[in-house]
DOROLO-462312 format. One record per residue: residue number from 0; x, y, z of N, C-alpha, C in turn. Coordinates in steps of 0.05 Angstrom, whole numbers. Atoms other than C-alpha are relative to their C-alpha. Example, Ala and Ser with C-alpha at 12.3 -4.5 7.8 and 13.67 -1.06 7.14 Angstrom:
! DOROLO-462312
    nr   n_east   n_north     n_up   ca_east   ca_north    ca_up   c_east   c_north     c_up
     0       18       -24        0       246        -90      156       18        24        0
     1      -16       -24       -1       273        -21      143      -15        22       14
//
This chain:
! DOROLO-462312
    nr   n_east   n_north     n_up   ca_east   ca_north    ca_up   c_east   c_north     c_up
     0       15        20       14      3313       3951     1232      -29         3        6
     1       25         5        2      3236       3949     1221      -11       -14        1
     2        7        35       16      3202       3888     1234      -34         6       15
     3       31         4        3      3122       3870     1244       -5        19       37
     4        1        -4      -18      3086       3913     1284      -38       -11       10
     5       29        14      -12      3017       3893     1326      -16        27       11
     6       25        -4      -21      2946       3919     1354        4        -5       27
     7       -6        13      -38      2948       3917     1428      -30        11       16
     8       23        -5      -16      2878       3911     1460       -1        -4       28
     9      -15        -3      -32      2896       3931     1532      -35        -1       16
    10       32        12      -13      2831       3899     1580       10        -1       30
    11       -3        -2      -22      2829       3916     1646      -28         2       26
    12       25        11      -21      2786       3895     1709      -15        19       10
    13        9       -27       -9      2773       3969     1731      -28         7      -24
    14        8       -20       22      2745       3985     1659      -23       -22      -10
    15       24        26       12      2690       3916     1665       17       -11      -26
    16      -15        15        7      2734       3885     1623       -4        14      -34
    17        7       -14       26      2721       3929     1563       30        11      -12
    18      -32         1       14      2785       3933     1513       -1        30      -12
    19      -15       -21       20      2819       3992     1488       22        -5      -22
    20      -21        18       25      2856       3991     1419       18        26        3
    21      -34       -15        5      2926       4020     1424       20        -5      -21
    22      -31        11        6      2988       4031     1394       19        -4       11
    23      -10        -1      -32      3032       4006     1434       32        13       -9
    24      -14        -4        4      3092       4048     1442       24        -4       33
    25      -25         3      -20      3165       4038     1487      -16        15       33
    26        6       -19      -28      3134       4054     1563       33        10       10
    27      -37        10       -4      3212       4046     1573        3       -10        8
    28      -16        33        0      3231       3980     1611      -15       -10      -22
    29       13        18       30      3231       3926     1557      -12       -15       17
    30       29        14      -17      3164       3882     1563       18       -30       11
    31      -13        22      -22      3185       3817     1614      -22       -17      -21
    32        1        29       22      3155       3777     1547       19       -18      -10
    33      -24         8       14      3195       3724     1519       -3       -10      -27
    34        1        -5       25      3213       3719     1452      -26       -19      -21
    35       17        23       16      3170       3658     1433      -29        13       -1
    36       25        -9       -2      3107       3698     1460      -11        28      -20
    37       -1       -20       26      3129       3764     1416       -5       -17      -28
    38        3         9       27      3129       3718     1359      -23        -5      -13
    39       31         7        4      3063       3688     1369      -22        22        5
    40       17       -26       -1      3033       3758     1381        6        11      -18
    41        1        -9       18      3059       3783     1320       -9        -2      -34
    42       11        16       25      3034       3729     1275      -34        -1        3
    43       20        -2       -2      2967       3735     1298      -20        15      -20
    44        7       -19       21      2941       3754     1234      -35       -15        0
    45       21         7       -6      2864       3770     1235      -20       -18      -23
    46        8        28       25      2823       3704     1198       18       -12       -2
    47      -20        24       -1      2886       3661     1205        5         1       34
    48      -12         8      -15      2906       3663     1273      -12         6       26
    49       14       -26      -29      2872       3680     1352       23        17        3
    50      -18       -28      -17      2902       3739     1385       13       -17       20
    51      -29        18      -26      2960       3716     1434      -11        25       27
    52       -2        -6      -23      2936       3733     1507       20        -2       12
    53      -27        -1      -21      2984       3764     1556       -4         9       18
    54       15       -18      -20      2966       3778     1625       29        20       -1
    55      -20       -27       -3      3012       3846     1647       23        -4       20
    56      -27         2      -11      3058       3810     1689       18       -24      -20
    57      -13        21       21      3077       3763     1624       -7       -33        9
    58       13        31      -12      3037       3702     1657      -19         1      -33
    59       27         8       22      2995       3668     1594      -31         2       12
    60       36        -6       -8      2923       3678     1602        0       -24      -23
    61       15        28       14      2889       3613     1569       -4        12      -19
    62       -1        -7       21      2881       3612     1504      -39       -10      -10
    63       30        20        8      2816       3559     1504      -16        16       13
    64       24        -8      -24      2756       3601     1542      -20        -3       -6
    65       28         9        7      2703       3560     1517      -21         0       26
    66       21         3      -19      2676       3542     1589        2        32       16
    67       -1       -25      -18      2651       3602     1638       23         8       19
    68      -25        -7      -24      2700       3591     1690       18        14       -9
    69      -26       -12       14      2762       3606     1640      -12        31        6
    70       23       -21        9      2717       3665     1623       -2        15       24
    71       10       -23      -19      2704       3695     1688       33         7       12
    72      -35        -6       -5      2785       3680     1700       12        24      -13
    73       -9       -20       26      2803       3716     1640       -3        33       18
    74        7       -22       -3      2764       3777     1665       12         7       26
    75       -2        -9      -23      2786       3784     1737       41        -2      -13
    76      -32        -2        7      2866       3785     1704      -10        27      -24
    77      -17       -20       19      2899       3858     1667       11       -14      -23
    78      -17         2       17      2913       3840     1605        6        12      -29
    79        4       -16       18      2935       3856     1537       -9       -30      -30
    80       11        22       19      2903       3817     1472       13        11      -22
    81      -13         1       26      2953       3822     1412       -7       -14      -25
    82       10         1       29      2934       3823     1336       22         5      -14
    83      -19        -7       17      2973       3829     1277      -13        25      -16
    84       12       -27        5      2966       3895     1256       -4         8      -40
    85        0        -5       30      2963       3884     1173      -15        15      -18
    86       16       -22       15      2899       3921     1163       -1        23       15
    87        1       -21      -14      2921       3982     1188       22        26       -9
    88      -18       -20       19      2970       4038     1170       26        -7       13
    89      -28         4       -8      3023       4014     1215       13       -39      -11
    90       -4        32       21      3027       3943     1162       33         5        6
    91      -33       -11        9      3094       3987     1146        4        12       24
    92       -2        -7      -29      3119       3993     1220       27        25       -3
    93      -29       -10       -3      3179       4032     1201       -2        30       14
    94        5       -36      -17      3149       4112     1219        1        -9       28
    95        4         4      -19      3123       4082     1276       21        -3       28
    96      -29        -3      -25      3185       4059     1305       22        23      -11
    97      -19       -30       -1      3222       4123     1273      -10        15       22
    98       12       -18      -20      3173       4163     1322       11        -2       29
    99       -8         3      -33      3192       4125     1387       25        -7        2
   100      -30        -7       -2      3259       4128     1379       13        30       -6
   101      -12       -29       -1      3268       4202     1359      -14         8       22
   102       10        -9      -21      3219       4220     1417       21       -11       24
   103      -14         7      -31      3260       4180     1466       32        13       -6
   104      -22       -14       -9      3319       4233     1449       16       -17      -15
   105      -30        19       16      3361       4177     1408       -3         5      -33
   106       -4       -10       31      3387       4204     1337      -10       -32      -19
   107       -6        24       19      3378       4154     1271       19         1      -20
   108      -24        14       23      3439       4125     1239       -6        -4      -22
   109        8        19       25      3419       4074     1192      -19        -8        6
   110       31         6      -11      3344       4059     1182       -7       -19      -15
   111       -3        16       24      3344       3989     1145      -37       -13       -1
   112       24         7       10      3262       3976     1123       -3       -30      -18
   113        8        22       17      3249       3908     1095      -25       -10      -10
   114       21         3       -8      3191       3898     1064      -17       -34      -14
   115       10        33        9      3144       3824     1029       -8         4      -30
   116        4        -7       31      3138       3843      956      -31        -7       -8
   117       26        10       10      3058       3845      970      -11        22      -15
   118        7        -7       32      3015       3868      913      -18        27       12
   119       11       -20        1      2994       3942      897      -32        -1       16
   120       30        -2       -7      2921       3960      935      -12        11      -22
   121       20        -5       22      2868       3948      894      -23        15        3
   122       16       -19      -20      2815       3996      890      -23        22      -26
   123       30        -9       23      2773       3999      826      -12       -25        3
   124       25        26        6      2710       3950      807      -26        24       18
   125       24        -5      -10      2639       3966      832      -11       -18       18
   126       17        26      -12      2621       3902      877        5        11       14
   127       -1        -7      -39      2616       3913      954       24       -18       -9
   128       -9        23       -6      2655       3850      951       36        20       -1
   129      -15       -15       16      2712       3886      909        3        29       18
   130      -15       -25        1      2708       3955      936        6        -3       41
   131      -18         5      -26      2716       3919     1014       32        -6        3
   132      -26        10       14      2777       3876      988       20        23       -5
   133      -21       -19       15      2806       3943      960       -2        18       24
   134       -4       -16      -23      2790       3985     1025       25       -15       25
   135      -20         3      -17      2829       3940     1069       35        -5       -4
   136      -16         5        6      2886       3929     1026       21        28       -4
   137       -9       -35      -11      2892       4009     1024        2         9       26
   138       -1        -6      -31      2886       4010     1097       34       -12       10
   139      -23        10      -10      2951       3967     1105       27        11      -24
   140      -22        -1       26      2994       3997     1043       20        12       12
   141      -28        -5      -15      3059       3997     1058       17        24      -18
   142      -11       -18       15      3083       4045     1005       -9        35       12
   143        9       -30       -5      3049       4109     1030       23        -3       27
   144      -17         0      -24      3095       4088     1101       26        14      -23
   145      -18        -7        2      3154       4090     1055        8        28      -16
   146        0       -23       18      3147       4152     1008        2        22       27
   147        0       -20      -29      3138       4196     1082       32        -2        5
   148      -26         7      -11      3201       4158     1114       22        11      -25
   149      -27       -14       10      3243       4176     1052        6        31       -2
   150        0       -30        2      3221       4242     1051       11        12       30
   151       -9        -1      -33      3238       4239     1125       32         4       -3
   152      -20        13       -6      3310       4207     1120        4        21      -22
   153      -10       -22       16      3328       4270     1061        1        25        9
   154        4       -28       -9      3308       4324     1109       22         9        4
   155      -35        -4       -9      3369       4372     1128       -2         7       28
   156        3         7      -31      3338       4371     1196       15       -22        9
   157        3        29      -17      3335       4304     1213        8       -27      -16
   158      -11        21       31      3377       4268     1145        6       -25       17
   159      -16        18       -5      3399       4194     1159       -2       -14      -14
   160       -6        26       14      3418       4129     1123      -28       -16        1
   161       19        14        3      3349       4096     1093        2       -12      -22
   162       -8        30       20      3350       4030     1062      -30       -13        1
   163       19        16        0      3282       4003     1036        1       -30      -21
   164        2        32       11      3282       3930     1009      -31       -12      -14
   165       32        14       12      3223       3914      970      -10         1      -31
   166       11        -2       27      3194       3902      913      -37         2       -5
   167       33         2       -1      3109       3921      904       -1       -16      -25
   168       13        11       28      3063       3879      862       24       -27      -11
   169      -13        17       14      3120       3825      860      -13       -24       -3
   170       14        22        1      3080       3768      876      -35         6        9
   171       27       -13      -12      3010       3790      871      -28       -18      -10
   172       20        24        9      2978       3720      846        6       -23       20
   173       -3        18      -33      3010       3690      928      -21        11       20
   174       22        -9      -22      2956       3697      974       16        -9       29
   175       -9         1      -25      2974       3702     1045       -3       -20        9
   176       -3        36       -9      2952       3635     1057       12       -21      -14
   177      -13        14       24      2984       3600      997       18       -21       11
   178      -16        14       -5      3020       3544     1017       -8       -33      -20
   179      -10        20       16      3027       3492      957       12       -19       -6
   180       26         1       -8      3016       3437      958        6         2       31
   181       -2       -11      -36      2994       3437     1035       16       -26       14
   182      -11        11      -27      3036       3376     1053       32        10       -6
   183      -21       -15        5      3108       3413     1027       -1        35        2
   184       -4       -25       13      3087       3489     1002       26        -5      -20
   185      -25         0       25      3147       3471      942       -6        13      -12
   186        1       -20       26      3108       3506      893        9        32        7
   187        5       -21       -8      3092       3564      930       37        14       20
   188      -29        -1        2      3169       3565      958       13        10      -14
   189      -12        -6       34      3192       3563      881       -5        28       -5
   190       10       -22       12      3152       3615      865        9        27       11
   191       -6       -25      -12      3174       3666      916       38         0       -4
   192      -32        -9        7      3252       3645      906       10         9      -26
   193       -3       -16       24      3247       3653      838        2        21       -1
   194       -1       -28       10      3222       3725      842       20        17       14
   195      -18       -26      -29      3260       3749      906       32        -4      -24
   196      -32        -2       10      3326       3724      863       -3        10      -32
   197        1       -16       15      3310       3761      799       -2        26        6
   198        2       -21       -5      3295       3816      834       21         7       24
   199      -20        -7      -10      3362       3815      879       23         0      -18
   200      -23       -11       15      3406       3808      823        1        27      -19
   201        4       -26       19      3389       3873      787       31        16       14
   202      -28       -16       -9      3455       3916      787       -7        29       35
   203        6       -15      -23      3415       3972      828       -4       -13       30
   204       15         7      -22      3390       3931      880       28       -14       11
   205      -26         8      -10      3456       3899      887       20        25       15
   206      -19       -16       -4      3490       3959      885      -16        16       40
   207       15       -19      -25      3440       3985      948        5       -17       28
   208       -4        24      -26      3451       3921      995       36         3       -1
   209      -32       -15      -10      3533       3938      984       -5        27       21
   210        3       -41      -20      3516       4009     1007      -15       -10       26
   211       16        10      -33      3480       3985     1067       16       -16       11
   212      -26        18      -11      3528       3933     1081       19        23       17
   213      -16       -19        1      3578       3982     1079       -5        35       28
   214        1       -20      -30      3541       4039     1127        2       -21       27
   215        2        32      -23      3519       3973     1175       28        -4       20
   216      -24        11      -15      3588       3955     1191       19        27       -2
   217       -3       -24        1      3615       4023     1192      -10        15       27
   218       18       -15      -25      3563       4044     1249        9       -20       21
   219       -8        20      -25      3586       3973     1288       19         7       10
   220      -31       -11        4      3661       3995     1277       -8        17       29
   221       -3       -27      -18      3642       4061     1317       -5        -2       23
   222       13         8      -27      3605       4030     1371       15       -13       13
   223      -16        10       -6      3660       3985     1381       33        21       14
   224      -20       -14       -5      3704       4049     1396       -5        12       31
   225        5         2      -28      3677       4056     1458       -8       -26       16
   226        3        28      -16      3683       3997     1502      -28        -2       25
   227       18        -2      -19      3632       4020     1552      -27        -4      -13
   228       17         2       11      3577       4032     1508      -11       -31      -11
   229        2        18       17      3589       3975     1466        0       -26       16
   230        6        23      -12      3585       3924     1524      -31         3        7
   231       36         6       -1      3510       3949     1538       -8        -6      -22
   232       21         9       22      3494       3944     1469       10       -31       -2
   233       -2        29       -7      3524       3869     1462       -5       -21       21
   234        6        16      -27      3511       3845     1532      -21         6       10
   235       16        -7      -19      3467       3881     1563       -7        11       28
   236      -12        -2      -24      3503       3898     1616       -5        19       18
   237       -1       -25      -14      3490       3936     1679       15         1       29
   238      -19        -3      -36      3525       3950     1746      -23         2       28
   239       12         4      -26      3497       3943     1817       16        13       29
   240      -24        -9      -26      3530       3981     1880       -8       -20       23
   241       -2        21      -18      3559       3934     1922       -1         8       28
   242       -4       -19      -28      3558       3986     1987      -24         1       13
   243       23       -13      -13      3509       3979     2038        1        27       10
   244       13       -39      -10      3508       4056     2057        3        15      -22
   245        9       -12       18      3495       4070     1988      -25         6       -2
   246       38       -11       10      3427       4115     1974      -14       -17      -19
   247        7         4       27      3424       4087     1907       -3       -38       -2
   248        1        30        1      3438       4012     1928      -27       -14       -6
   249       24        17        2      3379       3958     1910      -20        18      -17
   250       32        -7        7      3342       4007     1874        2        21      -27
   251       -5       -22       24      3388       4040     1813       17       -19      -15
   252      -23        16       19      3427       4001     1751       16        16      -10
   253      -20       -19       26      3481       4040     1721        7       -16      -20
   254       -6        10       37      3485       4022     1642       21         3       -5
   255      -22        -7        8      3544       4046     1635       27        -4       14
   256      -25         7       -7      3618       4026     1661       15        24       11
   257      -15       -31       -5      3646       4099     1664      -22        10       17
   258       15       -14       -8      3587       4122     1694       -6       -18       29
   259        1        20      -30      3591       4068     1745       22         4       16
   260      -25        -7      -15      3670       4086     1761      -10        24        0
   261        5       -29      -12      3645       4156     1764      -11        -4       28
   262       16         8      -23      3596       4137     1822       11       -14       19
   263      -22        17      -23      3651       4091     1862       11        23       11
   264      -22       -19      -10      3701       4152     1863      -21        20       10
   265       20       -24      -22      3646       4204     1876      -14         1       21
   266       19         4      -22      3601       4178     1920       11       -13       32
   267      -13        14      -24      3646       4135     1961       30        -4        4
   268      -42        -3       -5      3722       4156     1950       13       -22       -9
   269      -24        31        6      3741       4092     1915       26        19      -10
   270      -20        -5       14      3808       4095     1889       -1         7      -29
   271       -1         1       31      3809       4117     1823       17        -7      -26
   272       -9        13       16      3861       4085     1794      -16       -30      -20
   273       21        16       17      3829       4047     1728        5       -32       15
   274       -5        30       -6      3853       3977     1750      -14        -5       28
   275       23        -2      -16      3815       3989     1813      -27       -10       -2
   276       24       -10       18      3755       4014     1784      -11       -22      -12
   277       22        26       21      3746       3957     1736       -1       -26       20
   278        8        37      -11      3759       3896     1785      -30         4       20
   279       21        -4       -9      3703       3932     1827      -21       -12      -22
   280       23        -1       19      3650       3943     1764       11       -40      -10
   281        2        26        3      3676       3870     1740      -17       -16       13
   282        5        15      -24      3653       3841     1813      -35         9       -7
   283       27        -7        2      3583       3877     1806      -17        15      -25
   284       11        -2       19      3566       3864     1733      -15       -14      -13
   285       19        31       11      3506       3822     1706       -3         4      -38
   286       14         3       29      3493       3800     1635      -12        -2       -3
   287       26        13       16      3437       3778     1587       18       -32        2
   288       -6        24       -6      3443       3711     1604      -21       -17      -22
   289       13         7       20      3418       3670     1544      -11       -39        1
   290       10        27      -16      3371       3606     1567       -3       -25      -36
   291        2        23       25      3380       3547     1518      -27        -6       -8
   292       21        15        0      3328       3509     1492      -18       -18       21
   293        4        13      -31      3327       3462     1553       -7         9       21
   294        4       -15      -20      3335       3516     1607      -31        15       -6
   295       16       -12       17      3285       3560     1567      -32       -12       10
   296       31        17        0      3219       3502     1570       -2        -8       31
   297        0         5      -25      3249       3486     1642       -1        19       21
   298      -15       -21      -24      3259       3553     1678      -27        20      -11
//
């Protein structure tokens, strides 16, 4: 799946506090952000919204730095200053995250693209006004992303299942701020369900969300055929060696269940009968532990 990607102006105390603009790609652990803060760093769209400060151990950095003090705080903290990346070529995040997933060695299945049915880049007239307007809206066009990616997902290299969702130019009289009137948005609502549902019942477009359906749950199926795998991808799950005269103790996760009863019997002669094996990996297995609303604002 493809979803919004961001600017990441990485500011650090070494460098006088002077920002570098990145792309930010997988260092590999996932960032110790939580979801509410990804959200608000992705909506940060530039003229509607500030940039969402994050110092680098996922502590908030103030948002207000009107007075000096904040200000001299700010600077003596690592952090990173997140934008929404819309005028830019990665609008259409989908290469982007094709890249750092075939680099990190992991094949692509199914590559499902969704995109906002925003309007062709404009890019005739003679005004400054006009040929700014039309430069940044070419800077973020999401169609040049997808014409690459399909030509990508056809190769006989590197073929896989690509599903783009979109319609250009569908609503190209909604402005990004549009909200109608401003104490509902109803109109502006109307107007977008209207078009999205004329333009999902078309037989093709129908027929393309079956076919995607259809690989989707097909690829879960498979994942589900291995029990080991398919508890990291649903849980999250990793193992811990419970042996103090283990090398590897306090300071290695095994991802994997089989690869954890490998490491009992090899390293330390467990028994290898499976019923063994699993009440061990059972005893020293943690989940994604999912904090309510309550726990969440409290913890």
């Amino acid at each position: 799946m493809s979803f919004e990607t961001l600017y990441v102006f990485r500011s650090y105390p070494h460098l006088n506090g002077r920002p570098e603009l990145v792309y930010p790609r997988n260092p590999g652990e996932a960032s110790p952000y939580d979801i509410w803060q990804i959200a608000r760093a992705i909506s940060a769209a530039p003229f509607y919204f500030d940039p969402m400060l994050l110092s680098c151990d996922a502590s908030i950095v103030k948002q207000n730095t009107n007075t000096k003090q904040l200000k001299a705080q700010n600077r003596q903290k690592s952090h990173n200053t997140f934008i929404d990346a819309g005028f830019s070529p990665v609008n259409n995040p989908a290469e982007e995250t094709y890249h750092e997933v075939t680099t990190s060695n992991h094949p692509i299945g199914t590559f499902v693209s969704v995109g906002t049915a925003r309007k062709i880049p404009y890019r005739s007239g003679r005004g400054f006004g006009t040929k700014v307007k039309g430069g940044l809206e070419a800077l973020g066009d999401t169609e040049d992303v997808h014409s690459r990616m399909n030509k990508e997902a056809s190769s006989t290299d590197t073929g896989f299942s690509y599903f783009r969702f979109n319609q250009p130019n569908a609503l190209p009289d909604v402005h990004l701020d549009e909200w109608m009137p401003r104490s509902s948005g109803k109109k502006t609502i109307e107007k977008m369900d209207v078009t999205f549902n004329a333009w999902a019942m078309q037989p093709d477009i129908q027929a393309d969300f079956q076919k995607c359906a259809q690989e989707l749950v097909r690829r879960r199926r498979l994942r589900t055929a291995d029990a080991s795998r398919w508890e990291r991808f649903a849980l999250g799950s990793y193992f811990v060696c419970p042996r103090d005269d283990c090398e590897d103790a306090g300071n290695r996760k095994w991802l994997g269940r089989a690869e954890f009863g490998a490491h009992l019997v090899e390293a330390h002669d467990e028994d290898s009968d499976p019923a063994h094996i699993k009440a061990i990996a059972d005893n020293c297995k943690t989940d994604w532990v999912y904090k309510s609303p309550r726990t969440a604002s409290t913890g």
